[in-house]
PAZALO-283151 format. One record per residue (C-alpha): z, y, x; residue in one letter. Coordinates in steps of 0.1 Angstrom, whole numbers, plus 5000, padded with zeros to 4 digits. Layout:
% residues N
ATOM:Z:Y:X:a
...
% end
This chain:
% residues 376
ATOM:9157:8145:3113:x
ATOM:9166:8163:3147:x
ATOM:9186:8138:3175:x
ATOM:9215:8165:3168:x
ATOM:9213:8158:3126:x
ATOM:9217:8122:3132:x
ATOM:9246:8124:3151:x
ATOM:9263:8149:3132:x
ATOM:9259:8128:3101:x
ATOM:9272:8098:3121:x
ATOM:9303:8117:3129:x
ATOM:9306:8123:3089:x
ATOM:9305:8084:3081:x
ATOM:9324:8075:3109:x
ATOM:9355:8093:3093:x
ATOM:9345:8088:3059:x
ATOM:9349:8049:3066:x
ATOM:9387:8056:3073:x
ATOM:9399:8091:3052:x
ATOM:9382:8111:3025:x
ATOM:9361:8142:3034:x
ATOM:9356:8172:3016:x
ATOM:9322:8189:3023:x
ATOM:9316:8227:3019:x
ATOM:9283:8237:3016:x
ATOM:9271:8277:3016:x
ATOM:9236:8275:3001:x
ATOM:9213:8295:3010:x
ATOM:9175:8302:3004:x
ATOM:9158:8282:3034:x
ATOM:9186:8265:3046:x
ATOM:9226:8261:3039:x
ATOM:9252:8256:3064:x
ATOM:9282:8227:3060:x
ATOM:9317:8222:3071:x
ATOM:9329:8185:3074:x
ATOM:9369:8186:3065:x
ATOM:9384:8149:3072:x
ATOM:9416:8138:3055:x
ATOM:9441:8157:3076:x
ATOM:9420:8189:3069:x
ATOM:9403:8192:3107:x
ATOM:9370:8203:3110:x
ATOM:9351:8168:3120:x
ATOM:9314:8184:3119:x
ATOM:9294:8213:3113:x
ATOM:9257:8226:3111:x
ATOM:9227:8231:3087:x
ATOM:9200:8216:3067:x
ATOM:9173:8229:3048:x
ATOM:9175:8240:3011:x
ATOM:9149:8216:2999:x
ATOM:9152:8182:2978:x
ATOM:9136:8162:3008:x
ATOM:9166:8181:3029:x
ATOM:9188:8175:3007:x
ATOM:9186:8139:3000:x
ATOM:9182:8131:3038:x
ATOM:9216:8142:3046:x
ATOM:9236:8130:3015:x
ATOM:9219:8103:3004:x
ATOM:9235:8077:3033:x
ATOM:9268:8091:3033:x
ATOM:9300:8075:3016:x
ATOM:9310:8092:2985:x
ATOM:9332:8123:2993:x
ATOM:9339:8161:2979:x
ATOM:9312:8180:2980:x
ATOM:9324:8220:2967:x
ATOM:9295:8242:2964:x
ATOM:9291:8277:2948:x
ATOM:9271:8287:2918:x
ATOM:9241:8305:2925:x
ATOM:9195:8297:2924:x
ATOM:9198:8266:2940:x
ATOM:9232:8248:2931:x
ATOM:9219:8238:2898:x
ATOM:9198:8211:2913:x
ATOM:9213:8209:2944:x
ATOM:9244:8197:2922:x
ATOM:9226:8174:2900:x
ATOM:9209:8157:2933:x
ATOM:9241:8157:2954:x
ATOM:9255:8143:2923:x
ATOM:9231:8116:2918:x
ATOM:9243:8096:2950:x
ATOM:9276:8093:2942:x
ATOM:9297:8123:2952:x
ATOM:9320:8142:2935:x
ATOM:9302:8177:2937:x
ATOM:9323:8211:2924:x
ATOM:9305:8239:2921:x
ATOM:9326:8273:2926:x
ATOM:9331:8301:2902:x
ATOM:9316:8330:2929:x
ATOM:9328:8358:2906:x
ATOM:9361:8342:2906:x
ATOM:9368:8330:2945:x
ATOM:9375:8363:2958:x
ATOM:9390:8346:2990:x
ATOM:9347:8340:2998:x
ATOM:9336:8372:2982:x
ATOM:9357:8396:2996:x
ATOM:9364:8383:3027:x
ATOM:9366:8401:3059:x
ATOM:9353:8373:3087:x
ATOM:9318:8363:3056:x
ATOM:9295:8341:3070:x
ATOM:9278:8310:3060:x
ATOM:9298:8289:3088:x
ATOM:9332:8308:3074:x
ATOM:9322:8307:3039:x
ATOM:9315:8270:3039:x
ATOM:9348:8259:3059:x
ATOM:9368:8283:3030:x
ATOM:9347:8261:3003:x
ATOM:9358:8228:3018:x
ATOM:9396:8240:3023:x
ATOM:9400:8253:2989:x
ATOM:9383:8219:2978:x
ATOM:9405:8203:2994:x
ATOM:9439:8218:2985:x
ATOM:9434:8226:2949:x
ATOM:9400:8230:2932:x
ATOM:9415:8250:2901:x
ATOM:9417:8279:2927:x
ATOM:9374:8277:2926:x
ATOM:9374:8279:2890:x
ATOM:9347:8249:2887:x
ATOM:9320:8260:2865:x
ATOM:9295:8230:2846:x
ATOM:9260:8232:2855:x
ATOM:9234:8228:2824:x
ATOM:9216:8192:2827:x
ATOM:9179:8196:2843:x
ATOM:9161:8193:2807:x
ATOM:9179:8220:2791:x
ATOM:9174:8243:2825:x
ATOM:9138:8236:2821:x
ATOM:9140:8247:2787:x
ATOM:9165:8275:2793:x
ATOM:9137:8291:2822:x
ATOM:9110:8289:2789:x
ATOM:9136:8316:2770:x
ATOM:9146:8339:2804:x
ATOM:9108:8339:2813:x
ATOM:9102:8355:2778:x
ATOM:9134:8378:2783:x
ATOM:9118:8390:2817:x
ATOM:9080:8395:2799:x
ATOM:9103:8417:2766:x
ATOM:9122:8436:2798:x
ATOM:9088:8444:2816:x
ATOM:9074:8453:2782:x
ATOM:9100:8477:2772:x
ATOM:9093:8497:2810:x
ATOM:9060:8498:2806:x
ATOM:9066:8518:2766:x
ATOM:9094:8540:2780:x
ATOM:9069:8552:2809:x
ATOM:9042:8553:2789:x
ATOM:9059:8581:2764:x
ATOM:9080:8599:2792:x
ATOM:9046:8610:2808:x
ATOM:9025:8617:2776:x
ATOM:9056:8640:2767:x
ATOM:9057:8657:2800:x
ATOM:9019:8667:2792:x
ATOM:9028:8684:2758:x
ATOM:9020:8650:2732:x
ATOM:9032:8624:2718:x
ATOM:9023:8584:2718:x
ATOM:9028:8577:2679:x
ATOM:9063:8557:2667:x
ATOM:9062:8515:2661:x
ATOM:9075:8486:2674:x
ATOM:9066:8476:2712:x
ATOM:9056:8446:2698:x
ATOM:9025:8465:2682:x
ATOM:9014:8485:2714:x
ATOM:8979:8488:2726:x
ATOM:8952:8502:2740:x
ATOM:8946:8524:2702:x
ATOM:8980:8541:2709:x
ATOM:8958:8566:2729:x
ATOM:8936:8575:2700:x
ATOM:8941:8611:2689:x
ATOM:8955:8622:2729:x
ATOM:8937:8641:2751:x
ATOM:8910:8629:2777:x
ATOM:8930:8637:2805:x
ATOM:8962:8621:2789:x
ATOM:8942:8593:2776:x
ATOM:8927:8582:2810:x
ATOM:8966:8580:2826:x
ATOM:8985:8559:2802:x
ATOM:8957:8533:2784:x
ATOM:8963:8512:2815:x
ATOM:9002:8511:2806:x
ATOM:8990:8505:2771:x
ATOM:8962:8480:2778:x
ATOM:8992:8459:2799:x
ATOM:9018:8463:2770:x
ATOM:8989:8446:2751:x
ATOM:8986:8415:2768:x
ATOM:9020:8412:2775:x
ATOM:9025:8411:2738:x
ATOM:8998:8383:2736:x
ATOM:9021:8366:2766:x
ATOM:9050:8368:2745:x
ATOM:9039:8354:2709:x
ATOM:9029:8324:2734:x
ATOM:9065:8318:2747:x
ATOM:9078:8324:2704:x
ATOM:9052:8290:2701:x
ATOM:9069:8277:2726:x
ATOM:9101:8281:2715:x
ATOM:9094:8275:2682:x
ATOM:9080:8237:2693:x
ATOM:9118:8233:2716:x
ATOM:9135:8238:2686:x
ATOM:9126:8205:2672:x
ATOM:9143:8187:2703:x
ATOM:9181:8205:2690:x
ATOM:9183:8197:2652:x
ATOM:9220:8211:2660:x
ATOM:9200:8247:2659:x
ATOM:9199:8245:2624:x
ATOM:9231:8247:2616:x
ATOM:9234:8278:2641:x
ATOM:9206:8295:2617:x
ATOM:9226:8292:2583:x
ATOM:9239:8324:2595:x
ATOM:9219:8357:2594:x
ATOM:9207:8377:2622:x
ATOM:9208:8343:2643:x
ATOM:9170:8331:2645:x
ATOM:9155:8303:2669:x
ATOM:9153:8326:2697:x
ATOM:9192:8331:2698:x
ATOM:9201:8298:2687:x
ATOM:9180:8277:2710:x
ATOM:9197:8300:2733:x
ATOM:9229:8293:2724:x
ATOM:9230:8258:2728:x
ATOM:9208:8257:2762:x
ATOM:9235:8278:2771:x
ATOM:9264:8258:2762:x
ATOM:9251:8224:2759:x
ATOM:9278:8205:2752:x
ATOM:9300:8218:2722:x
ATOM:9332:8197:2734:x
ATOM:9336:8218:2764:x
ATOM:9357:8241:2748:x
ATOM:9391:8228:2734:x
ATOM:9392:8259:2706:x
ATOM:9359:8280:2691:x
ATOM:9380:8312:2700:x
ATOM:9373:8304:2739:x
ATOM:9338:8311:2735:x
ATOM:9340:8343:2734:x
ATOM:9360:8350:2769:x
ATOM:9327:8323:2780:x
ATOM:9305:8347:2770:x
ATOM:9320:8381:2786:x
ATOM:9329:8397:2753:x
ATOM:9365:8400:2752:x
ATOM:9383:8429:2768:x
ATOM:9389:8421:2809:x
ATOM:9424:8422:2818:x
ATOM:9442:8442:2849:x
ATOM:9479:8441:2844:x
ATOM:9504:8452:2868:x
ATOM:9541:8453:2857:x
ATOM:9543:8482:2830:x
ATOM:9507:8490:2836:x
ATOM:9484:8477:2808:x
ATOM:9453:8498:2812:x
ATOM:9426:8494:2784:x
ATOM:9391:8480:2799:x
ATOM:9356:8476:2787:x
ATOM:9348:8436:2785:x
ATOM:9342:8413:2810:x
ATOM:9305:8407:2808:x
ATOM:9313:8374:2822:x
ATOM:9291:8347:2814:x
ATOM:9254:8345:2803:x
ATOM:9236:8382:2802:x
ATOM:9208:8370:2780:x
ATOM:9230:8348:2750:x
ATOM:9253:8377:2755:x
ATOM:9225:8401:2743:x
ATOM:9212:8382:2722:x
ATOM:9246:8378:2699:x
ATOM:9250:8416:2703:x
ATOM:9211:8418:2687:x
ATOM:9226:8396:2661:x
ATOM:9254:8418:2656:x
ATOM:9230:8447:2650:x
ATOM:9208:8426:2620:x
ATOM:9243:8419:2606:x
ATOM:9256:8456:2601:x
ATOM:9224:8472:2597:x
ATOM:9215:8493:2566:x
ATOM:9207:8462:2536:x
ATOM:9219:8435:2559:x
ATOM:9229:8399:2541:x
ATOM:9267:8402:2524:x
ATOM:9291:8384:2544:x
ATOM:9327:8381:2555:x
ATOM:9315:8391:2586:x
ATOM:9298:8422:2578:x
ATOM:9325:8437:2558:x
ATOM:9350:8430:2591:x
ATOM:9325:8449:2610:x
ATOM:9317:8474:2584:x
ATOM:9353:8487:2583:x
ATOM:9359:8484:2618:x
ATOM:9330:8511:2623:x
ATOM:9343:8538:2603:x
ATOM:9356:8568:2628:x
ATOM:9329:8574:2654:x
ATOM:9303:8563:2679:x
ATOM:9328:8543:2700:x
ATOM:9346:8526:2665:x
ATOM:9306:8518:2662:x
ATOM:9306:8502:2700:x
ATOM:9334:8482:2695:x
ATOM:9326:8469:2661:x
ATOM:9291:8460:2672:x
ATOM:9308:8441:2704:x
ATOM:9336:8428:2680:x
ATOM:9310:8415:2657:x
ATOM:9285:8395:2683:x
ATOM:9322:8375:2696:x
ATOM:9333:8364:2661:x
ATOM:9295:8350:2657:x
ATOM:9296:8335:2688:x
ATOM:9330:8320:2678:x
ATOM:9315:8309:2639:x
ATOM:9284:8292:2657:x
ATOM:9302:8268:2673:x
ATOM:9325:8263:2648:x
ATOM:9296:8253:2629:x
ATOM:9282:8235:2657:x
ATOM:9312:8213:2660:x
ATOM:9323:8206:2626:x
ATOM:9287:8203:2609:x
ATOM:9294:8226:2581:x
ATOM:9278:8240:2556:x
ATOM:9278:8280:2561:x
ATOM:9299:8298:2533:x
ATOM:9288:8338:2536:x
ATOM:9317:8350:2516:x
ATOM:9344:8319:2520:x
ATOM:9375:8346:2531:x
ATOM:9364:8372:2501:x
ATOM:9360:8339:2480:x
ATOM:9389:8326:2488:x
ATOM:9407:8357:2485:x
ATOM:9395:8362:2451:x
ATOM:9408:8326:2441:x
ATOM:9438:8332:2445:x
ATOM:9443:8364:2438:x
ATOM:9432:8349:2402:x
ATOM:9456:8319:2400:x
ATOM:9484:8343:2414:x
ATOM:9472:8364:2381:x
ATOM:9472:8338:2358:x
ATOM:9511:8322:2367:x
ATOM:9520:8359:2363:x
ATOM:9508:8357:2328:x
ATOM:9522:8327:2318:x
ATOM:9559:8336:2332:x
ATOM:9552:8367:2310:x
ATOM:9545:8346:2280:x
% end
């Protein structure tokens, strides 16, 4: 550590032995800048150090425990956890929500991490703190995105491969990507052949690449028995509910089931001003992959000879009347799931397909039955 770290850090204990400090940290890729904020809210220190564990731990590990407000992005997940581990009290900002950072007209990393501290420091609701997953289930998490990015690279590579054997007058016969090789050129021309049987020949192994990560998966599960009750329900498989509760983790977060679907990004975002209440798309707040995922799961539930459930029929009528009724029932569909898994998550029960239309027979029946006997 430079003569000038040193010092700077002594500054930081030196106030943090009479006042409580508040730390804001910008992270960046190589290295992160600071701002020291002491209890009357001056700036005490400022200056850098590198975005690496050994970094990391050299400047926090010695200090006092303080408020250390970060924002979410690569590196606060274990920056957090580390920071964490040596006492402090570490917040990590909601970027999409802390417009005062985002938006601001003076940005840099010395600005951005004096804003961090001050908001820190006067009220952290204004950061919208998000919870970072623990290091185990981020490990586990990367195992499912890695696969995601593999599927994404995949479904390129197809599209290509067909847009250029169409623009030559033929066609690459119809299946599922997940059956693509290097025979898909069979029946082409020469000339046609010898351009896209390298796409092909990748799609191939990547295929191979991906049934390794499904193993994979497939041995995770065993570490989250709570998965099973997740795949009571159909359309949700290991994939999507190994990815569910990487994603959430800890079931207790949320006060009401209903709040998982705001988590998720698939409830409507709101801009209202006075008498204006314009209609908007949904958030797409949250995870992008469990987000996909649920809508996936939304697509097994209302395709053609899907499983009978109250959830189907709810999606089934909410389709009728168009392309965009079909949108919105498809998106209306994947937030009810993701409300229903973690109501099954948190209450342990056993999955009832048909329990409204169930109960709505029932007593539709017993309403029948006092009828008749006031009639007899």
């Amino acid at each position: 550590m430079s003569r000038k770290a040193r010092t700077e850090r002594g500054k930081i204990r030196k106030v943090g032995a009479k006042q409580d400090v508040t730390i804001g940290v910008d992270l960046g890729d190589l290295s992160s800048s600071y701002c020291v904020l002491d209890g009357g809210g001056q700036v005490c220190s400022r200056g850098q150090v590198l975005t690496t564990k050994t970094g990391v731990t050299k400047f926090f590990q010695k200090l006092k425990p303080c408020v250390v407000v970060m924002e979410a992005g690569t590196h606060s997940g274990w920056v957090s956890r580390l920071v964490a581990s040596y006492g402090h009290e570490v917040i990590v900002a909601n970027p999409r929500a802390v417009k005062l950072i985002s938006k601001g007209k003076r940005k840099s990393d010395r600005v951005d991490a004096e804003m961090l501290a001050r908001l820190g420091r006067a009220d952290r609701t204004l950061l919208w703190p998000i919870q970072h997953r623990g290091e185990e289930a981020q490990r586990d998490l990367a195992v499912i995105r890695a696969r995601a990015t593999l599927v994404e690279a995949r479904t390129a590579l197809v599209s290509s491969a067909r847009g250029l054997v169409k623009s030559l007058g033929e066609r690459l016969k119809r299946g599922d990507a997940s059956g693509v090789n290097e025979s898909w050129a069979e029946g082409l021309s020469e000339e046609v052949k010898q351009a896209v049987e390298p796409l092909l020949k990748s799609v191939g192994a990547i295929n191979g690449q991906v049934k390794e990560y499904d193993q994979k998966i497939e041995g995770m599960g065993v570490r989250y028995p709570e998965m099973q009750l997740l795949k009571q329900v159909h359309g949700v498989g290991t994939l999507t509910a190994l990815a569910y509760v990487l994603t959430i983790e800890d079931a207790r977060r949320f006060r009401r089931s209903r709040d998982v679907g705001a988590y998720v990004g698939l409830v409507p975002a709101r801009k209202e001003s006075g008498e204006s209440q314009p209609e908007l798309s949904i958030s797409k707040a949250g995870d992008k992959l469990l987000r996909t995922l649920l809508v996936q799961g939304a697509h097994c539930i209302l395709r053609k000879g899907g499983a009978e459930s109250d959830l189907r029929e709810w999606g089934l009528k909410k389709q009728q009347g168009g392309k965009r009724a079909k949108r919105r029932a498809i998106v209306g569909v994947a937030r009810r799931l993701a409300v229903l898994l973690h109501h099954l998550w948190v209450s342990g029960e056993v999955y009832e397909p048909l329990y409204n239309r169930n109960r709505a027979e029932e007593a539709a029946r017993k309403a029948a039955q006092k009828a008749a006997q006031k009639a007899a």
